[in-house]
C-alpha positions as CSV (number, residue, x, y, z in Angstrom):
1,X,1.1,11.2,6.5
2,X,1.6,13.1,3.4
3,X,3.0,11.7,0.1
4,X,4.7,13.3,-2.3
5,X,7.4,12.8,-5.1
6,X,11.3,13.6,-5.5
7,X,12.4,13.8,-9.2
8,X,15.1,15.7,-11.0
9,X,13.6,18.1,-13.3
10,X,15.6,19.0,-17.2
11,X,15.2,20.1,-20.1
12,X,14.9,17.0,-21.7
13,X,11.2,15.7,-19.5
14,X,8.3,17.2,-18.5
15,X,8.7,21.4,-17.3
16,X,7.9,22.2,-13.4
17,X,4.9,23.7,-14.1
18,X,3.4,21.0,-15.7
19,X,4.5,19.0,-13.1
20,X,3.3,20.8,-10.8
21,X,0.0,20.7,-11.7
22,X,-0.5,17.3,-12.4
23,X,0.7,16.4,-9.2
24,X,-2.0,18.6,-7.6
25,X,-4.8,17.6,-9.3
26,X,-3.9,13.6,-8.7
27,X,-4.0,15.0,-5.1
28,X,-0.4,14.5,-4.3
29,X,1.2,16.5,-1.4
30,X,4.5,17.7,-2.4
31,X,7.3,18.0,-5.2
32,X,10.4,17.8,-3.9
33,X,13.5,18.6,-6.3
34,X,17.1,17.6,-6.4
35,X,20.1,19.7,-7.0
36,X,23.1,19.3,-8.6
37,X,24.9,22.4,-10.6
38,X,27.5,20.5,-13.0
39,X,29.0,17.2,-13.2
40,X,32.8,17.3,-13.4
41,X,33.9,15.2,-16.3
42,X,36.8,13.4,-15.4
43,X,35.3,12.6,-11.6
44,X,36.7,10.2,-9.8
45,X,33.9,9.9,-7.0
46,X,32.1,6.2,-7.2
47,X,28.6,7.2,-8.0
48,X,26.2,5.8,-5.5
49,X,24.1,4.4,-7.6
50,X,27.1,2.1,-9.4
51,X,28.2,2.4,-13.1
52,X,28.1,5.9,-14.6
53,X,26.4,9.6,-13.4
54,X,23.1,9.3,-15.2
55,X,22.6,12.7,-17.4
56,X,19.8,14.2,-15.1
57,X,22.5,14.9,-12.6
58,X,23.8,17.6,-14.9
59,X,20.7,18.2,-17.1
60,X,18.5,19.4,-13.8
61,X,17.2,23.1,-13.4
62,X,18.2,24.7,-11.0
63,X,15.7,24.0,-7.7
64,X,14.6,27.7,-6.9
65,X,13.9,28.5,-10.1
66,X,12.0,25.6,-11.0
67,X,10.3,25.3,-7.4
68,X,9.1,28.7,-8.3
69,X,7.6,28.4,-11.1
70,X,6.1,24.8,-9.8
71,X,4.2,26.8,-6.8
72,X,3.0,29.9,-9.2
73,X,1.7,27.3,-10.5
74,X,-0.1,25.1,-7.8
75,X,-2.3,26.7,-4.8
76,X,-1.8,23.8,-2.3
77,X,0.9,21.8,-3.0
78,X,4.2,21.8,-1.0
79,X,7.7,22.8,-2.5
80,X,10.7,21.6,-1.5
81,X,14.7,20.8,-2.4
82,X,15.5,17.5,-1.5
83,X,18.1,18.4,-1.4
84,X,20.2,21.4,-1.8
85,X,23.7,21.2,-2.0
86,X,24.9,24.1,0.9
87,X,28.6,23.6,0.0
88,X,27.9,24.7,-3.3
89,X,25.8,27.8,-2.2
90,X,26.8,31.2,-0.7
91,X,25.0,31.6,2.4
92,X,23.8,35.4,1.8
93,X,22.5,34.6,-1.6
94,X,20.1,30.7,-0.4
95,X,19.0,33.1,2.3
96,X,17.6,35.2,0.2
97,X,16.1,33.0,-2.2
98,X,14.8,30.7,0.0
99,X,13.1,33.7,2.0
100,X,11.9,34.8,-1.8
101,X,10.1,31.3,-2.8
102,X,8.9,31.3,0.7
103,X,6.9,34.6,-0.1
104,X,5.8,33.5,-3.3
105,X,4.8,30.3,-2.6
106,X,3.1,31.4,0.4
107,X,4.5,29.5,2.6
108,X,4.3,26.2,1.0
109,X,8.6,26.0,1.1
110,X,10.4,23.0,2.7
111,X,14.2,23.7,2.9
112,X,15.9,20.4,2.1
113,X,19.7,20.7,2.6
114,X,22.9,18.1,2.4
115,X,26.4,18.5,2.2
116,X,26.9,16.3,-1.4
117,X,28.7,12.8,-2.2
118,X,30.3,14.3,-4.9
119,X,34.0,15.3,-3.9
120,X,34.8,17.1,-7.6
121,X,32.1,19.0,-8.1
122,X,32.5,20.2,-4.7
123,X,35.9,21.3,-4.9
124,X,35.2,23.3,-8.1
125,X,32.9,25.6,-5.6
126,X,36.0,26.3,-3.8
127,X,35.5,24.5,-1.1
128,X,37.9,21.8,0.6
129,X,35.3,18.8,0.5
130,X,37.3,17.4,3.8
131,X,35.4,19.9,5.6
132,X,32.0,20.4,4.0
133,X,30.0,18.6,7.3
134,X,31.1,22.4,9.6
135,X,30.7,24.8,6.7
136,X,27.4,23.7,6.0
137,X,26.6,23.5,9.7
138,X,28.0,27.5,9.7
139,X,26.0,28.4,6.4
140,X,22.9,27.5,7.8
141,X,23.7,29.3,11.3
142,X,24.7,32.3,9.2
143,X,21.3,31.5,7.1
144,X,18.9,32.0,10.2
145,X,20.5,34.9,11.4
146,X,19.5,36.5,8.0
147,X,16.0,35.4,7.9
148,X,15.6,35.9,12.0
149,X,17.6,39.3,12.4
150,X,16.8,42.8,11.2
151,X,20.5,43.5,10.9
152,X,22.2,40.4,11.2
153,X,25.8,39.5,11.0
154,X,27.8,36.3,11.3
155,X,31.4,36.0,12.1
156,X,32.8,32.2,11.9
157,X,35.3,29.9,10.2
158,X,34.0,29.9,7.2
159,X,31.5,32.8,7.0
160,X,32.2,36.2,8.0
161,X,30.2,39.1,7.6
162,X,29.4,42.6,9.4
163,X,25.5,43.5,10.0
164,X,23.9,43.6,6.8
165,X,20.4,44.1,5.6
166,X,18.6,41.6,4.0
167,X,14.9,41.2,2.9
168,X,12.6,39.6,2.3
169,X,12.0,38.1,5.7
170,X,10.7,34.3,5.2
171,X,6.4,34.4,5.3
172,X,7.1,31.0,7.7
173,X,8.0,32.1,11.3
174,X,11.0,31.8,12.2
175,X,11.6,30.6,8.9
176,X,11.0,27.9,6.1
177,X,10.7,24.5,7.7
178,X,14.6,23.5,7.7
179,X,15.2,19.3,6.8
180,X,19.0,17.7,7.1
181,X,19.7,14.7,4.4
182,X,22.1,12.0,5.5
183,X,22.7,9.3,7.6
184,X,22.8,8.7,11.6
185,X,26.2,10.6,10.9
186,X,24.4,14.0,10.9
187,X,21.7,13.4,13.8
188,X,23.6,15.2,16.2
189,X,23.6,18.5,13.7
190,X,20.3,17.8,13.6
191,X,19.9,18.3,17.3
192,X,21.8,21.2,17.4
193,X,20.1,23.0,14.7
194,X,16.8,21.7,15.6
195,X,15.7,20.2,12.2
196,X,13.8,17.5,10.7
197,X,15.3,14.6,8.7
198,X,15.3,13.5,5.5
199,X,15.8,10.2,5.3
200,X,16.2,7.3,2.4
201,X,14.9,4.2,3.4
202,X,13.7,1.2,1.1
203,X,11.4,-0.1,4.0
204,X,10.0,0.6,7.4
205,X,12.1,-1.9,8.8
206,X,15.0,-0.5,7.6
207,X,14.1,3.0,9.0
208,X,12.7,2.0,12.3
209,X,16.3,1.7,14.0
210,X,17.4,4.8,12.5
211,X,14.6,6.1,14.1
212,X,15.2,5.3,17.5
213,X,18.9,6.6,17.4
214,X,17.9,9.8,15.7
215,X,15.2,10.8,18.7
216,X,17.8,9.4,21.1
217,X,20.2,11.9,20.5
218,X,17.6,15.1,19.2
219,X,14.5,14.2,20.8
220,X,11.3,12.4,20.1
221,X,9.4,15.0,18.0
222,X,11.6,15.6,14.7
223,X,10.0,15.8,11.8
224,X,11.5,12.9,9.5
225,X,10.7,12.9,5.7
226,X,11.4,9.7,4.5
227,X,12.8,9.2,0.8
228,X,10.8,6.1,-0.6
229,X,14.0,3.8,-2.0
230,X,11.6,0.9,-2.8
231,X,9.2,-0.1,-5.1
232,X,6.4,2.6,-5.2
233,X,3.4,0.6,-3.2
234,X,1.0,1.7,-1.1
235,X,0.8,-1.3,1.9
236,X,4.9,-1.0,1.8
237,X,4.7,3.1,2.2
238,X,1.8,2.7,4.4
239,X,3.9,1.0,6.9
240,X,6.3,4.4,7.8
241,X,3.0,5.8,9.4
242,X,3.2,3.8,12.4
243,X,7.0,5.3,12.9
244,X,5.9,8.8,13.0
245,X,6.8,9.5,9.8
246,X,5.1,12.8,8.7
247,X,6.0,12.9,5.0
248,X,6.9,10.2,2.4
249,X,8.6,11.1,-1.0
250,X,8.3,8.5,-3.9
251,X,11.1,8.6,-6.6
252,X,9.8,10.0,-9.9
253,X,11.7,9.1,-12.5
254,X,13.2,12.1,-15.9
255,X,10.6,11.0,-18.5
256,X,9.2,13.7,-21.0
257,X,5.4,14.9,-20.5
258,X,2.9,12.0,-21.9
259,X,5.2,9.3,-20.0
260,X,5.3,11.2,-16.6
261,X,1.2,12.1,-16.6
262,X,1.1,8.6,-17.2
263,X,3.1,7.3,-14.7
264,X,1.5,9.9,-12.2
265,X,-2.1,8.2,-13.2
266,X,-0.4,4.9,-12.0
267,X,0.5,6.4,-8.8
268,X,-2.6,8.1,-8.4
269,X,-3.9,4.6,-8.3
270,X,-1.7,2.7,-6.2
271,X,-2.4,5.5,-3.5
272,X,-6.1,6.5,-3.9
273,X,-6.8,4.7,-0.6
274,X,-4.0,6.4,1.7
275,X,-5.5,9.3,3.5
């Protein structure tokens, strides 16, 4: 079971390639990156996390970009988005730079993907947030035609286009491992795209009946990544490895350079003995 973090990356903490780095040498598995493009204003949408949007949500880099320069970087350690936003994305374009960071990275890309809470800041994408669950669903169809197809096209609901060109191919065959954020309401996408999870449990306990309805409906092998919501310690994440759980991703929080490496020495730490 590997272990990894989540964090938003801004302008205001440490930069990706530090990050990066430090996170490698510590011996840490993965960075995983949130996405959000803006924060409307006047957004009525409760944040989840109660009271008001913290700043990171509109301070972060964009993922690709700062993935990129996270796995120039690094030589072993995993990228990922966790998660992208697909309602926000045109479909030709994420193809083509998730194919891209998959190249440069060498195959080290995980392809996080959600549809967003946030009703507003879809909306100003152009998109009727009612409907965001099928347009994803026909983004990432239209995705793996791309990355899968010599001369693929797509015609849909929402997507519609005639063959087209499009390289690179992905270095990962088919393509980029492909992970579905949410809860048990998106398991049966799951099953019909044939993805992993990513899921956000506090505790094994929590997780373990998610579990068994997830592999009900799309099998018992699907990769699940589970979003540590808990306190970061070791016997706690320990605990997911006896679920199946392949990947565990520990909240890092937006703190500038000294108070990150420091925090990462903590972690370092508290997991030294989890192989």
């Amino acid at each position: 079971m590997g272990i990894g973090v989540l964090t938003f990356v801004t302008d205001e903490g440490i930069s990706p390639v530090e990050l990066g780095a430090a996170l490698e040498q510590r011996g840490f598995e993965s960075l995983f990156l949130a996405e959000h493009t803006h924060i409307p204003v006047d957004a009525r949408t409760p944040y989840p996390g109660g009271g008001p949007i913290p700043p990171k949500y509109y301070r972060t880099l964009d993922p690709f970009v700062a993935l990129t320069a996270a796995a120039v970087a690094t030589k072993t350690l995993v990228v990922g988005t966790g998660i992208a936003l697909v309602p926000q994305r045109d479909p030709i374009l994420t193809a083509k730079e998730v194919a891209s960071l998959d190249l440069v990275s060498q195959g080290r890309f995980r392809f996080g993907v959600g549809v967003g809470w946030l009703r507003e800041e879809i909306a100003n994408h152009g998109v009727d947030p009612a409907v965001r669950g099928r347009l994803s669903e026909e983004r990432l169809r239209a995705m793996i035609e791309i990355w899968t197809q010599e001369k693929a096209e797509f015609h849909g609901e929402f997507v519609d286009f005639d063959p087209i060109y499009s390289w690179p191919k992905p270095t990962t065959r088919p393509y980029p491992p492909l992970y579905i954020g949410g809860g048990p309401a998106i398991f049966r996408r799951i099953a019909r795209l044939n993805t992993g999870w990513i899921s956000m449990a506090p505790s094994a306990d929590a997780l373990s009946g998610q579990l068994e309805e997830l592999r009900a409906v799309a099998g018992p092998d699907v990769p699940v990544i589970n979003i540590h919501a808990g306190e970061p310690k070791a016997n706690d994440v320990e605990t997911y490895r006896d679920l199946g759980v392949e990947h565990v991703l520990i909240e890092l929080p937006t703190e500038p350079r000294d108070q990150t490496l420091r925090r990462l020495d903590e972690l370092q730490t508290e997991f030294a003995e989890l192989g």
